[in-house]
N, CA and C atoms as a LAMMPS dump frame, in Angstrom:
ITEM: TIMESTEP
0
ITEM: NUMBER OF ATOMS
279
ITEM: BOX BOUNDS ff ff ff
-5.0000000000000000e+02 5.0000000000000000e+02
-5.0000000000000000e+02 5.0000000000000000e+02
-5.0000000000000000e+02 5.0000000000000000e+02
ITEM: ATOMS id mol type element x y z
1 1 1 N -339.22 492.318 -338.861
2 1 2 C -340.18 491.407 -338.277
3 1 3 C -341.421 491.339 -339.157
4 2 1 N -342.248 490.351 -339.518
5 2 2 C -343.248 489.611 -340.218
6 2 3 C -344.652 489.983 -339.645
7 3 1 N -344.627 489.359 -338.326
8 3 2 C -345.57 489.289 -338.09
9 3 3 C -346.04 490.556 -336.811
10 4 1 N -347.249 491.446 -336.704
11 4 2 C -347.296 492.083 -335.447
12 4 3 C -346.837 491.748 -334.516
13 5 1 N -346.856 490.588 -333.939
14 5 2 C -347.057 489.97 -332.279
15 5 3 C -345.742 490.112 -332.097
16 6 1 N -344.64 489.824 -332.526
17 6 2 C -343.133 489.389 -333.323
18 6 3 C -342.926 490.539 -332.166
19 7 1 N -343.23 491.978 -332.138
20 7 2 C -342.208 492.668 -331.157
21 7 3 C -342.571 492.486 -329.785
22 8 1 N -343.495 491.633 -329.243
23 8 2 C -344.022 491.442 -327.987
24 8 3 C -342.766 490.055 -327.308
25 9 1 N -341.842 489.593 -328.251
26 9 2 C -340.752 488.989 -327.196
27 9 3 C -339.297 489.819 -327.806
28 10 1 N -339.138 489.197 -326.329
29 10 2 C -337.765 489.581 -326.112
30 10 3 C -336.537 488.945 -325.405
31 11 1 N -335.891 489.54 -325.33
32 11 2 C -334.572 488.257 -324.709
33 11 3 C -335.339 488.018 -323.491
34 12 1 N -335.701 488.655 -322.525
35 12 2 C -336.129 488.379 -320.809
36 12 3 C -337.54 486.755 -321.318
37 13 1 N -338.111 487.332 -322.316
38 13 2 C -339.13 486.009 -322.233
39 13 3 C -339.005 485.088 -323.259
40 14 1 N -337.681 484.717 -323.604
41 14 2 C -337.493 483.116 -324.549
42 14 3 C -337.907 481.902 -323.73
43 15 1 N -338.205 481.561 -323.99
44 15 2 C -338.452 480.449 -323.571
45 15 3 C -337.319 479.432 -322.92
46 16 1 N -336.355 479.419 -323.401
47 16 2 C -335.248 478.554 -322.605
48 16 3 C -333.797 479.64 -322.652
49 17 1 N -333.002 478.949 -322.077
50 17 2 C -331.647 479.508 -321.664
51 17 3 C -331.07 479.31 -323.318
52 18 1 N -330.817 478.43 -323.918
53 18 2 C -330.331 478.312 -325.346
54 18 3 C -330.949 479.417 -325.959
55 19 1 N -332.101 479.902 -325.767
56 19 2 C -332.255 480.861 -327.176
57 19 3 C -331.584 481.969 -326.583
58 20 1 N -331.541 482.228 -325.292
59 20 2 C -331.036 483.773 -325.013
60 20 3 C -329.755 483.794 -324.927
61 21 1 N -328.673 482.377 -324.798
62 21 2 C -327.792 482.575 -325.344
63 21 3 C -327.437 482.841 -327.287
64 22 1 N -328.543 482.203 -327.449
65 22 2 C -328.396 482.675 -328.991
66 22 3 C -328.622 483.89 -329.454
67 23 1 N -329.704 484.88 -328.732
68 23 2 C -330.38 486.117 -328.724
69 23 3 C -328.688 486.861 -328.671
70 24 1 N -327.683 486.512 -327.408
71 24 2 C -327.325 487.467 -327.114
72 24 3 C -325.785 487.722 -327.734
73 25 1 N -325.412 486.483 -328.858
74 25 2 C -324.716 486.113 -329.847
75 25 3 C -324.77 486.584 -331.067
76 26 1 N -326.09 486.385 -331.408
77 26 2 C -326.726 487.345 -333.234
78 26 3 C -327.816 487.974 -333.213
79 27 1 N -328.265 488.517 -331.862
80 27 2 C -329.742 489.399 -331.853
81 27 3 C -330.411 488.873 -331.871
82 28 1 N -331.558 489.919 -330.988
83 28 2 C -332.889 489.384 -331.241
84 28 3 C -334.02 488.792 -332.644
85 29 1 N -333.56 489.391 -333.269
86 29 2 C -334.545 489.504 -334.906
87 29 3 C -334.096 488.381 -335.175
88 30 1 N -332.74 487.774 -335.185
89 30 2 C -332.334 486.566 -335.813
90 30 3 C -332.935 485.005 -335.301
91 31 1 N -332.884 485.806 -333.856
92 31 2 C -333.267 484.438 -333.162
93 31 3 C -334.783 484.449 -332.981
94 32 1 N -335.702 485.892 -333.248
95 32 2 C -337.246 485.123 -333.37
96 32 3 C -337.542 484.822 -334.928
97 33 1 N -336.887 485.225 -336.012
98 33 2 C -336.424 484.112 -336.966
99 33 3 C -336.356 483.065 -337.043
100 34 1 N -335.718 482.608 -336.254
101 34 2 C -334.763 481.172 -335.999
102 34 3 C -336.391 479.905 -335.21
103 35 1 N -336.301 481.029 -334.703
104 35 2 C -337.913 480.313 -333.513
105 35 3 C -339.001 479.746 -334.503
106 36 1 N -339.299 480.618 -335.313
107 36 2 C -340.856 480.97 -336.759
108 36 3 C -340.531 480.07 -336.981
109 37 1 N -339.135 480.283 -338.466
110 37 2 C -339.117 479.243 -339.12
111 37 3 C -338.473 477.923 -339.187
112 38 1 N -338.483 477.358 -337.598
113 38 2 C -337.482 476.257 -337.167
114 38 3 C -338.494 475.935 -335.879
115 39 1 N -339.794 475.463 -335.911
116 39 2 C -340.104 475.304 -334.598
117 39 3 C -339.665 474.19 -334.528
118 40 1 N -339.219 473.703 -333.189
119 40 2 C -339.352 472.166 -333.112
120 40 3 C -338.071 471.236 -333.376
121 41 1 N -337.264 472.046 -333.995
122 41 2 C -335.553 471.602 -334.499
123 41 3 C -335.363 471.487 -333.45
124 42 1 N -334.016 470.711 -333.179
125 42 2 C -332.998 471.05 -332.202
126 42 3 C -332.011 470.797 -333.229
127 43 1 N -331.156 472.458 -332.593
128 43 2 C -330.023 472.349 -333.576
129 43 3 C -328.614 472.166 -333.053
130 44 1 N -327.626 471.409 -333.692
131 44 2 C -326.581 471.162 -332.362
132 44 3 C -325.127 471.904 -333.624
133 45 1 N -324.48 472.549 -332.806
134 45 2 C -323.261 473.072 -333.158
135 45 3 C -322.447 472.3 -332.514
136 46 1 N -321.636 471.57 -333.488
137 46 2 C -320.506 470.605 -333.277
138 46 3 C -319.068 471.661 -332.558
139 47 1 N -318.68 471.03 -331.431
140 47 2 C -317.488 472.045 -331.113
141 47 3 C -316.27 472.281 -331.871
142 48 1 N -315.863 471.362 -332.771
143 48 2 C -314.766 471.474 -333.977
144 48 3 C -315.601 472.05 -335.311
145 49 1 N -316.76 472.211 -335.443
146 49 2 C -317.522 472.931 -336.906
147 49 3 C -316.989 473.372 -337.776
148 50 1 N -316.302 474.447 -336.986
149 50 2 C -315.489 475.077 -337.574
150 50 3 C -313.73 474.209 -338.394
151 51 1 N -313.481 473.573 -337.887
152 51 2 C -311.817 473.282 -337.828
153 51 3 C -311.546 472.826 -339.334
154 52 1 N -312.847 472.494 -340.47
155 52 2 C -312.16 471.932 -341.64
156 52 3 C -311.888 473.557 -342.199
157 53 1 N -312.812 474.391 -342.413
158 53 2 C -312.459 475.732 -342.394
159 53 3 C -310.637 476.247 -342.3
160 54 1 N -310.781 476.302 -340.826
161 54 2 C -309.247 476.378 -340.595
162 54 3 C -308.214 475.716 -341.047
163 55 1 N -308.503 474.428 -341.147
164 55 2 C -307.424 473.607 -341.982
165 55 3 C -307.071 474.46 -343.243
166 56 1 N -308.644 474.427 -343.754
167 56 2 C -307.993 474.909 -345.397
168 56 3 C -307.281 476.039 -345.89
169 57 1 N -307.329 477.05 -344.679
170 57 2 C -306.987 478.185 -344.252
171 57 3 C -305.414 478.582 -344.156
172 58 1 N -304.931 477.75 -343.052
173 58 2 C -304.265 476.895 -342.871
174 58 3 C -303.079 476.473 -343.772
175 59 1 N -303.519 475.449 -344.917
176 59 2 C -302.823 474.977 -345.955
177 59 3 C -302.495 476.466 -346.972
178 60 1 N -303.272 477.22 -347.008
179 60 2 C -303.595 478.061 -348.11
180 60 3 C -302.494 479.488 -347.329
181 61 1 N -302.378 479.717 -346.022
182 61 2 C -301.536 480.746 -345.485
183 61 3 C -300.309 480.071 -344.861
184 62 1 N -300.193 479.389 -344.71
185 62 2 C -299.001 478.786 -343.965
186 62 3 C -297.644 478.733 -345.117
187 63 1 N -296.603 480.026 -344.189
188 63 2 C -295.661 479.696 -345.182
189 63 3 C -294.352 478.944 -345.112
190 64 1 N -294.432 478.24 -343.77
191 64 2 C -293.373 477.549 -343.36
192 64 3 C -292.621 478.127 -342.346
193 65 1 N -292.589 479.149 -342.168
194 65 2 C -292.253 480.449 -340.749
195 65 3 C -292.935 480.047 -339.507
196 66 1 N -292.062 479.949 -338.923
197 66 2 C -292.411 480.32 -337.488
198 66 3 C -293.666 481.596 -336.637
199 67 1 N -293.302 482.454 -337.756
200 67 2 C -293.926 483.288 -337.666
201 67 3 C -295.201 483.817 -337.971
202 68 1 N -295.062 482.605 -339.205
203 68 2 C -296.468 482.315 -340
204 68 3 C -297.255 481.489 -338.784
205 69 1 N -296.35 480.334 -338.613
206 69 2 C -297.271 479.278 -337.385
207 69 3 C -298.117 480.015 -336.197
208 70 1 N -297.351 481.15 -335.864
209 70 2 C -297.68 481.568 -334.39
210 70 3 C -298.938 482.547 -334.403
211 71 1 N -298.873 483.407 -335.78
212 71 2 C -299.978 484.239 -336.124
213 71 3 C -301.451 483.132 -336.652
214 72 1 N -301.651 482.459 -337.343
215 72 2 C -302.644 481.282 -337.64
216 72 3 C -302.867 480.772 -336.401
217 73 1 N -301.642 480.1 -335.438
218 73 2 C -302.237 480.372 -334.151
219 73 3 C -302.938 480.7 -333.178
220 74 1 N -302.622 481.719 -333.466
221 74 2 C -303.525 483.274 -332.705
222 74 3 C -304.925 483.597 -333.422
223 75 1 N -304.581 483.204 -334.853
224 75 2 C -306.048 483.728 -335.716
225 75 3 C -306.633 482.479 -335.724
226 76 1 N -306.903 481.288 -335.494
227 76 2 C -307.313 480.291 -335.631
228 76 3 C -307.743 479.013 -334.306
229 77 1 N -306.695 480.141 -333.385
230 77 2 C -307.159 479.47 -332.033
231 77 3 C -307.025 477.854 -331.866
232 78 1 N -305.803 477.553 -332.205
233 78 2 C -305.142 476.249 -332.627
234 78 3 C -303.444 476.703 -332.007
235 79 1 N -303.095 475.112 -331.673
236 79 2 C -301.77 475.457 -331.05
237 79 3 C -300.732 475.662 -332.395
238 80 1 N -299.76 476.04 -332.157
239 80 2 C -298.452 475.623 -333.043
240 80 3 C -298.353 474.558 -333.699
241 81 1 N -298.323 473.83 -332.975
242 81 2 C -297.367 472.411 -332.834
243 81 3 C -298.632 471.452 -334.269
244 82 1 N -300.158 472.247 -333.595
245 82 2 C -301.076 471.426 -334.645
246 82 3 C -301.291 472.248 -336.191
247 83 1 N -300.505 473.354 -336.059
248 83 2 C -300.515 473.863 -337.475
249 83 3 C -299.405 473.287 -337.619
250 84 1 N -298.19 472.732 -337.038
251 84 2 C -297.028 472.183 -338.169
252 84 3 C -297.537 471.073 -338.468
253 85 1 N -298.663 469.749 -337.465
254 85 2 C -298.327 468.992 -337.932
255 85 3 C -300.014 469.437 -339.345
256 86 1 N -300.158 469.972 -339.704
257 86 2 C -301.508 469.704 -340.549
258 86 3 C -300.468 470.383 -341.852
259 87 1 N -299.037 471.204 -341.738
260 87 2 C -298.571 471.702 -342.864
261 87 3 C -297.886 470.161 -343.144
262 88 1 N -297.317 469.698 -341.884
263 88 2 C -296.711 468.104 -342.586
264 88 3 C -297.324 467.267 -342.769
265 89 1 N -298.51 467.244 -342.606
266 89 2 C -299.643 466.444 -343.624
267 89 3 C -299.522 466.712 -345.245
268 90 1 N -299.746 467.659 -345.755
269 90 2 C -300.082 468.39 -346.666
270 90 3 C -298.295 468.098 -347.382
271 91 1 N -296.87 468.061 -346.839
272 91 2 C -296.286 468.009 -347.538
273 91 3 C -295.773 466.368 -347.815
274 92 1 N -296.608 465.523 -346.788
275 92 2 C -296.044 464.026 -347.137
276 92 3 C -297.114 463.629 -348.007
277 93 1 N -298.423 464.293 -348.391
278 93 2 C -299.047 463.578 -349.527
279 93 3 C -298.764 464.365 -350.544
């Protein structure tokens, strides 16, 4: 922390429900960080953010197994059916 005052909040006194879900995701320090040097943002996390990630992931582990599908699955939090069709993307271009 930077500044003195900095240890006088805490999760109980953020100011809104968003930061203390953020507080209680990556800590406190991160999120009166986040507060300093971001007043005034609003920041929006897209619910797919993540998914080009996984794609590439995806293309790069997928070995055509069943077995492969079901574990990427599981690690990627994506059905089956949408890791075959993103491997049969990848083999019709």
């Amino acid at each position: 922390m930077d500044k003195p005052w900095m240890k006088y909040i805490n999760v109980d006194n953020l100011p809104n429900e968003d930061l203390k879900i953020v507080a209680s995701v990556i800590g406190i320090d991160p999120t009166i960080k986040i507060m300093c040097e971001l007043p005034g943002i609003l920041i929006s996390v897209p619910k797919n953010a993540t998914l080009p990630a996984k794609i590439k992931y995806i293309l790069n582990t997928y070995d055509g197994s069943k077995k492969s599908r079901f574990e990427l699955a599981r690690t990627c939090g994506l059905s089956e059916s949408y890791i075959y069709r993103i491997a049969r993307q990848r083999i019709i271009k």
